[in-house]
C-alpha positions in Angstrom: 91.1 74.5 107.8 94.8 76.0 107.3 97.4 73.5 105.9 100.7 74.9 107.3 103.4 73.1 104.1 107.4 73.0 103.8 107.9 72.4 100.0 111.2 71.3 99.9 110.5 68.7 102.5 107.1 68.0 101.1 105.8 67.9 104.6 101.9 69.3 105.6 100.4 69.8 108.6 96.8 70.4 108.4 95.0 72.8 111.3 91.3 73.5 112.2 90.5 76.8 112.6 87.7 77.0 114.7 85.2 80.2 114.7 84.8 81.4 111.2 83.0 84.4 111.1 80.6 84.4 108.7 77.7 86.9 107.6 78.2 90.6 108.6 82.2 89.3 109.6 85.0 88.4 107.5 88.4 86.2 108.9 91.4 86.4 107.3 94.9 84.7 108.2 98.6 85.4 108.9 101.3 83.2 108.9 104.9 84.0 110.6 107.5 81.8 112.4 109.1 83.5 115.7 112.8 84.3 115.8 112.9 83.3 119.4 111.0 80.0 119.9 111.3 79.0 116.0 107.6 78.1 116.6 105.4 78.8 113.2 102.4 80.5 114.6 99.0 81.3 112.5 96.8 84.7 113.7 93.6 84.5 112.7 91.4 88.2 112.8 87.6 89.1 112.4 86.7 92.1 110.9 83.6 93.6 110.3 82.6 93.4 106.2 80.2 96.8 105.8 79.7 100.4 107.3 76.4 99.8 108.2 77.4 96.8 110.4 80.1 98.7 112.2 77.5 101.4 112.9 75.1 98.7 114.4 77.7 96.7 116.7 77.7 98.1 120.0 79.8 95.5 121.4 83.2 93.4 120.6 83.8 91.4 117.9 83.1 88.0 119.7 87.0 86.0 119.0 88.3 89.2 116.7 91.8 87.8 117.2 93.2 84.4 118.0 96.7 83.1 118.1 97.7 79.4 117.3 101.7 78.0 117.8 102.7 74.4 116.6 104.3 73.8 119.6 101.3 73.8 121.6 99.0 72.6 119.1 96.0 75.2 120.5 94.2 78.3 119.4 94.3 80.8 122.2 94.2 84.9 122.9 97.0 87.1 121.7 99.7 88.3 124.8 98.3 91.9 123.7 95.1 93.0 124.2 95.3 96.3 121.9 92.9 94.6 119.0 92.8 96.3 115.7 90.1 98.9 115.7 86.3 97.9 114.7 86.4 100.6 111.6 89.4 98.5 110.0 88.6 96.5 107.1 91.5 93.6 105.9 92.8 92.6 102.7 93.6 89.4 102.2 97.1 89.3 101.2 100.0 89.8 103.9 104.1 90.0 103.7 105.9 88.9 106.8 109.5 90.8 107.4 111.4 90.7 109.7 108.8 89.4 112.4 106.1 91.6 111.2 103.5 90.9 109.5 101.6 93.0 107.2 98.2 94.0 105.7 96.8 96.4 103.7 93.7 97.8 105.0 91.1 100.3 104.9 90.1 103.0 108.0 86.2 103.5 107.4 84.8 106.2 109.3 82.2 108.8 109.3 82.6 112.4 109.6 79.4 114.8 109.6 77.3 112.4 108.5 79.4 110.8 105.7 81.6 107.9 105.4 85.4 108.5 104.6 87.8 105.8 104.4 92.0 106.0 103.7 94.2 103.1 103.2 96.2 102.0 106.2 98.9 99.4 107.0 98.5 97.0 109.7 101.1 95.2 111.2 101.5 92.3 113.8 104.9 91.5 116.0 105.0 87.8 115.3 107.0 87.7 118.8 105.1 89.9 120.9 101.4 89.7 119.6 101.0 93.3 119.3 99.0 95.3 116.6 100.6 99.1 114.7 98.6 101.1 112.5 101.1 102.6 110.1 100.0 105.4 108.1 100.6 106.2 104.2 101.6 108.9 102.6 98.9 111.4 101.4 99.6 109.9 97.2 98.5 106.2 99.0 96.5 107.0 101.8 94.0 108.2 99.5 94.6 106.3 96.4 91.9 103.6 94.8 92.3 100.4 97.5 91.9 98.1 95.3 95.4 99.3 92.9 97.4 99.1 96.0 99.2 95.7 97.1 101.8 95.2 99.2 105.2 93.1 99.2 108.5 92.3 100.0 111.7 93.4 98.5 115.3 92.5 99.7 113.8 92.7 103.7 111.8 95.7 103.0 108.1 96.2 103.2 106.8 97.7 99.9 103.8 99.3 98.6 103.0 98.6 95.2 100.7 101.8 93.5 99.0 100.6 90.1 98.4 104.3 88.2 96.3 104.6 85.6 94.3 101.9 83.1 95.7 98.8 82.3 97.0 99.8 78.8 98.9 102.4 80.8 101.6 99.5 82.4 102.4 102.2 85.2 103.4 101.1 89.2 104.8 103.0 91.6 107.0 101.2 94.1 107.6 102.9 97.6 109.7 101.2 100.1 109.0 101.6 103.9 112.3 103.0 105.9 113.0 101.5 108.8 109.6 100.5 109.8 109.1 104.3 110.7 104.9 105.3 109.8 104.7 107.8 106.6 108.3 107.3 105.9 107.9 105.5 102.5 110.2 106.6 99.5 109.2 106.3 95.8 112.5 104.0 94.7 111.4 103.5 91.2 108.6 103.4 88.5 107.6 100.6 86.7 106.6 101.4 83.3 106.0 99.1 80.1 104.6 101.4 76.9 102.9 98.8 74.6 102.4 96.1 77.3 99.3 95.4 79.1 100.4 94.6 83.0 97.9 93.1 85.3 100.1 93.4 88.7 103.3 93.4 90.3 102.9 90.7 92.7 106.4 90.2 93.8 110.2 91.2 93.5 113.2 88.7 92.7 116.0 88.6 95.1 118.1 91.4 92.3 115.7 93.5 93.4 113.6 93.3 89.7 109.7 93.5 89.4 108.0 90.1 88.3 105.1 91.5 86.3 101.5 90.0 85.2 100.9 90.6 81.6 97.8 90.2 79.8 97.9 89.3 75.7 94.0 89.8 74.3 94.7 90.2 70.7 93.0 86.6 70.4 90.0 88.3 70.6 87.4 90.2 72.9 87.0 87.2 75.2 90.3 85.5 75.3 93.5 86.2 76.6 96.7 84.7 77.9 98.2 86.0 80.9 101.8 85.9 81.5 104.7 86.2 84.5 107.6 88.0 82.8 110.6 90.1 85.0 110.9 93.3 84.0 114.2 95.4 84.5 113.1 99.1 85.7 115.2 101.9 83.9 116.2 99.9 81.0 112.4 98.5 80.8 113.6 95.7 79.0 111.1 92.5 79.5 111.9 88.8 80.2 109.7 86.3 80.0 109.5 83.4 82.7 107.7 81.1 80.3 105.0 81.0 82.6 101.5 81.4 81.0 97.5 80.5 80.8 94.8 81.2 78.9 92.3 82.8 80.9 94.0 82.6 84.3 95.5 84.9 86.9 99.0 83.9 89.1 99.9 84.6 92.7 103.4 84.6 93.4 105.1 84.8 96.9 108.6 84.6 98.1 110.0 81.2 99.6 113.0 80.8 102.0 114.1 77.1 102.7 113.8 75.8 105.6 113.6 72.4 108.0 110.3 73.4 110.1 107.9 70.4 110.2 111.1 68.1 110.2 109.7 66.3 113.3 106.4 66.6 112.2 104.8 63.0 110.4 103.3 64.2 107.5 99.7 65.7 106.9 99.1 65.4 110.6 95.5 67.2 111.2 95.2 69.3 114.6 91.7 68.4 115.8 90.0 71.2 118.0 
C-alpha cells in the first residue's frame, strides 16, 4: 500500500498497489504530480534483483512498469512502451524536478564472460511516461554505488559522491546542466576535518548541504547521530538540534501545496 499525504493539510489518501514482485524481482515507487493535468500520479517498476536471474529470464518482466493517476483512481500501462532495460537494477531513493523523476541505478552486464556494472541515472517524464538513461561521468559512473545518492538543489538534479572513510567527512556535489547526459559539473566539495559525516541527504533552499553526523565517543557501541547545515567554503557547522542515539534520518524537500483538497481524508483506493 502507498499512502499519497499533504502535510500541511493533514490529508492521506491511501492506494493499493497491486502486483508486488517478490522473490528474484524487486518494485520500487515514484511519486510526481503533472504540470498539465495537476493530477499526482505514482509509477511503480520491477526490476530484476541478481545477475544470475537476468541471465535466466528469457522473457519480460510480467507488469515491469505500471502507472496510477488520482483522477482516475486505476493502475494501468505507461503511454510509452520503451521499458527500462532488464540489466537495470533501482535504488530506492528518487528526486522529482521539473517533471522528471529520478533514480540512481546500476547497468549490470557481462562482457567476455564477466559481469561489469557502472552507475546510471534513470529518469521518468511525469507527463509523457517516457523512460532516459542518462550517463555519468567516468569519476561516477564507476565510483562505489552504494556512496553515491542523488538530490535536489535550487531545481537542479544533483549527484552527491561520498569519497573516502567516514572519518574523512569528504562529498563531492556535481550538478546536472540542463538535463543534458554526462554534462555534470563538480560545483563544490564538502569537507568537515574532525567531524564524522554519515550523508548528505538534502540541500536548503540557500543552496547549503544538510549533513548527517555521527558522535561515538560514548563508546564502541553507541552513538548519536545528528542533522547539522554546513556552509561549504567557510566549513563552518550549524547544528539543527536534531538528534538520536542510535538512529539514522531521511530528509526530503517539501513544497506546499492544496492537492487532496477535495479528497475526504484517508480515503483507501480498493483494486
Amino acid at each position: 500500500m502507498a499512502v499519497l499525504w499533504n502535510v500541511s493539510l493533514r490529508k492521506a489518501v491511501a492506494i493499493d498497489v497491486p502486483n508486488v514482485a517478490y522473490q528474484k524481482y524487486r518494485t520500487i515507487l515514484g511519486f510526481g504530480v503533472c504540470d498539465e493535468t495537476c493530477d499526482p500520479k505514482i509509477v511503480k517498476i520491477i526490476y530484476i534483483n541478481s545477475q544470475r536471474d537476468i541471465e535466466s529470464t528469457s522473457d519480460s518482466i510480467p507488469w515491469q512498469v505500471e502507472v496510477f493517476t488520482l483522477s482516475t483512481r486505476a493502475w494501468r500501462s505507461p503511454y510509452s512502451s520503451n521499458l527500462p532495460r532488464k540489466s537495470i537494477e533501482f535504488r530506492l531513493e528518487q528526486v522529482f524536478v521539473d517533471q522528471f523523476l529520478y533514480w540512481c541505478a546500476t547497468d549490470r552486464v557481462t562482457i567476455d564472460g564477466g559481469i561489469q556494472s557502472y552507475n546510471v541515472i534513470i529518469s521518468f517524464d511525469i507527463t509523457s511516461e517516457k523512460f532516459r538513461e542518462i550517463n555519468l561521468p567516468d569519476a561516477l559512473a564507476h565510483h562505489q554505488p552504494y556512496k553515491l545518492s542523488i538530490s535536489k538543489l535550487k531545481e537542479s538534479l544533483v549527484v552527491v559522491q561520498s569519497c573516502g572513510e567516514i572519518n574523512d567527512g569528504v562529498f563531492r556535489v556535481w550538478m546536472m546542466e540542463d538535463g543534458v547526459p554526462k554534462s555534470f559539473t563538480k560545483i563544490f566539495t564538502v569537507c568537515t576535518p574532525g567531524t564524522k559525516v554519515l550523508s548528505v541527504p538534502e540541500f536548503r533552499k540557500s543552496g547549503e548541504p544538510i549533513i548527517q553526523t555521527v558522535d561515538d565517543s560514548c563508546g564502541a557501541h553507541e552513538y548519536v547521530t545528528s542533522l547539522s547545515v554546513c556552509e561549504p567554503r567557510s566549513k563552518l557547522i550549524s547544528d539543527l538540534g536534531i538528534s538520536g542515539w542510535l538512529c539514522s534520518f531521511s530528509v526530503y524537500s517539501y513544497m506546499e501545496t492544496l492537492l487532496l483538497l477535495d479528497q475526504p481524508d484517508l480515503t483507501t483506493n480498493d483494486i
